[in-house]
C-alpha positions as CSV (number, residue, x, y, z in Angstrom):
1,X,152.4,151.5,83.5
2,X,154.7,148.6,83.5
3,X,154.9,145.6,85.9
4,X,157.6,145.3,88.2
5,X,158.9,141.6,88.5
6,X,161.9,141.1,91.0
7,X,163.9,137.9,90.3
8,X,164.2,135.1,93.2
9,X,168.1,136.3,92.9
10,X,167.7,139.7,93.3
11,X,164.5,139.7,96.1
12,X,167.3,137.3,98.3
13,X,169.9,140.1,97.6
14,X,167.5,143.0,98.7
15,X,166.5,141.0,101.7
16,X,170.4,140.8,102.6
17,X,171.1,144.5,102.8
18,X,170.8,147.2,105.6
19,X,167.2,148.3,106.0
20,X,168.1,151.4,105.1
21,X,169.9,151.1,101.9
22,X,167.0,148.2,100.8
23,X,164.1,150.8,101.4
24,X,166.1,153.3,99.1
25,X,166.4,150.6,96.2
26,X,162.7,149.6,97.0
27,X,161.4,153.1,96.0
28,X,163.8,153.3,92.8
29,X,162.4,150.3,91.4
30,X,159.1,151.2,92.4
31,X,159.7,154.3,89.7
32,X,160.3,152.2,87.2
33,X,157.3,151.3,86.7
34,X,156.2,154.9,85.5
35,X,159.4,155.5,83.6
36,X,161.6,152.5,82.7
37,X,164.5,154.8,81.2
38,X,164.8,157.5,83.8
39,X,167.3,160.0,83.8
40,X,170.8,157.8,84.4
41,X,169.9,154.6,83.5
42,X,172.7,153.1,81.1
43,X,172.0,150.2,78.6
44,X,174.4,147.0,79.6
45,X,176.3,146.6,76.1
46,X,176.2,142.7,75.3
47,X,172.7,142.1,77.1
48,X,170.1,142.7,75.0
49,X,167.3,145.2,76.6
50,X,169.5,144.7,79.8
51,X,169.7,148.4,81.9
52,X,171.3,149.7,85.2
53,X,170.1,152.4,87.9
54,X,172.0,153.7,90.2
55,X,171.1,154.0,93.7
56,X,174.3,155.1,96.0
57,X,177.1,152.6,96.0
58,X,174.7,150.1,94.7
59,X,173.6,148.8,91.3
60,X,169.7,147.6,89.6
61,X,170.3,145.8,86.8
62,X,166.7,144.9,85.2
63,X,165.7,143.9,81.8
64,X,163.2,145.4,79.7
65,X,160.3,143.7,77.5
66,X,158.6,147.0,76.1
67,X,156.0,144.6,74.0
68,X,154.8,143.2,77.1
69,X,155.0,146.0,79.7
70,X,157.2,144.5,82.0
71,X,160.5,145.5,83.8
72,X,162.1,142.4,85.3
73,X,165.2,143.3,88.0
74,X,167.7,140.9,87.5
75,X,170.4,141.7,90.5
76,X,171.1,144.2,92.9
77,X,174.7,144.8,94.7
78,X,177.2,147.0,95.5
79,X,178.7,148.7,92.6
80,X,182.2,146.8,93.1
81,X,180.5,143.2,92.6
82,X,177.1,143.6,90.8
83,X,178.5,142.8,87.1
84,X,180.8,139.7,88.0
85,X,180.3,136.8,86.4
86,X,178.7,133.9,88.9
C-alpha cells in the first residue's frame, strides 16, 4: 500500500470545488493507494515520475516515489487549466 500525500496546493483546490465533484476526486485518489498506475493514468512527458487521472472534466496530477511507497497529488483542476504554467 502506498501513502497518499495531498499537496497544500492541491487540498486548497479540492476544497474550492462543488461537493459533489470533490467527493468523486476524493475516492479516485483514495485508489491510488492500492494501485498507483490504474487503468488510464498517463505519464506527464518532461516531469519525471509525474502521472495524471482522470476523473470527469477534471485532472489529478500526482507524482510517484515507488522506493518510498508514496503517491504525492500535486494539483487538481479542470481539464482546460490543470497543466498551465503558474
Amino acid at each position: 500500500m502506498y501513502r497518499i500525500i495531498i499537496s497544500r496546493i492541491a487540498e486548497k483546490q479540492l476544497e474550492n470545488l462543488p461537493k459533489q465533484i470533490a467527493n468523486a476526486i476524493t475516492n479516485k485518489i483514495d485508489l491510488l493507494s492500492a494501485n498507483p498506475r490504474p487503468d488510464g493514468c498517463k505519464k506527464l512527458q518532461g516531469k519525471d515520475n509525474a502521472y495524471r487521472i482522470r476523473s470527469s472534466d477534471y485532472r489529478i496530477v500526482y507524482r510517484i516515489e515507488d522506493n518510498k511507497l508514496i503517491v504525492e497529488v500535486i494539483r487538481i483542476g479542470h481539464r482546460s487549466d490543470v497543466y498551465k504554467k503558474r
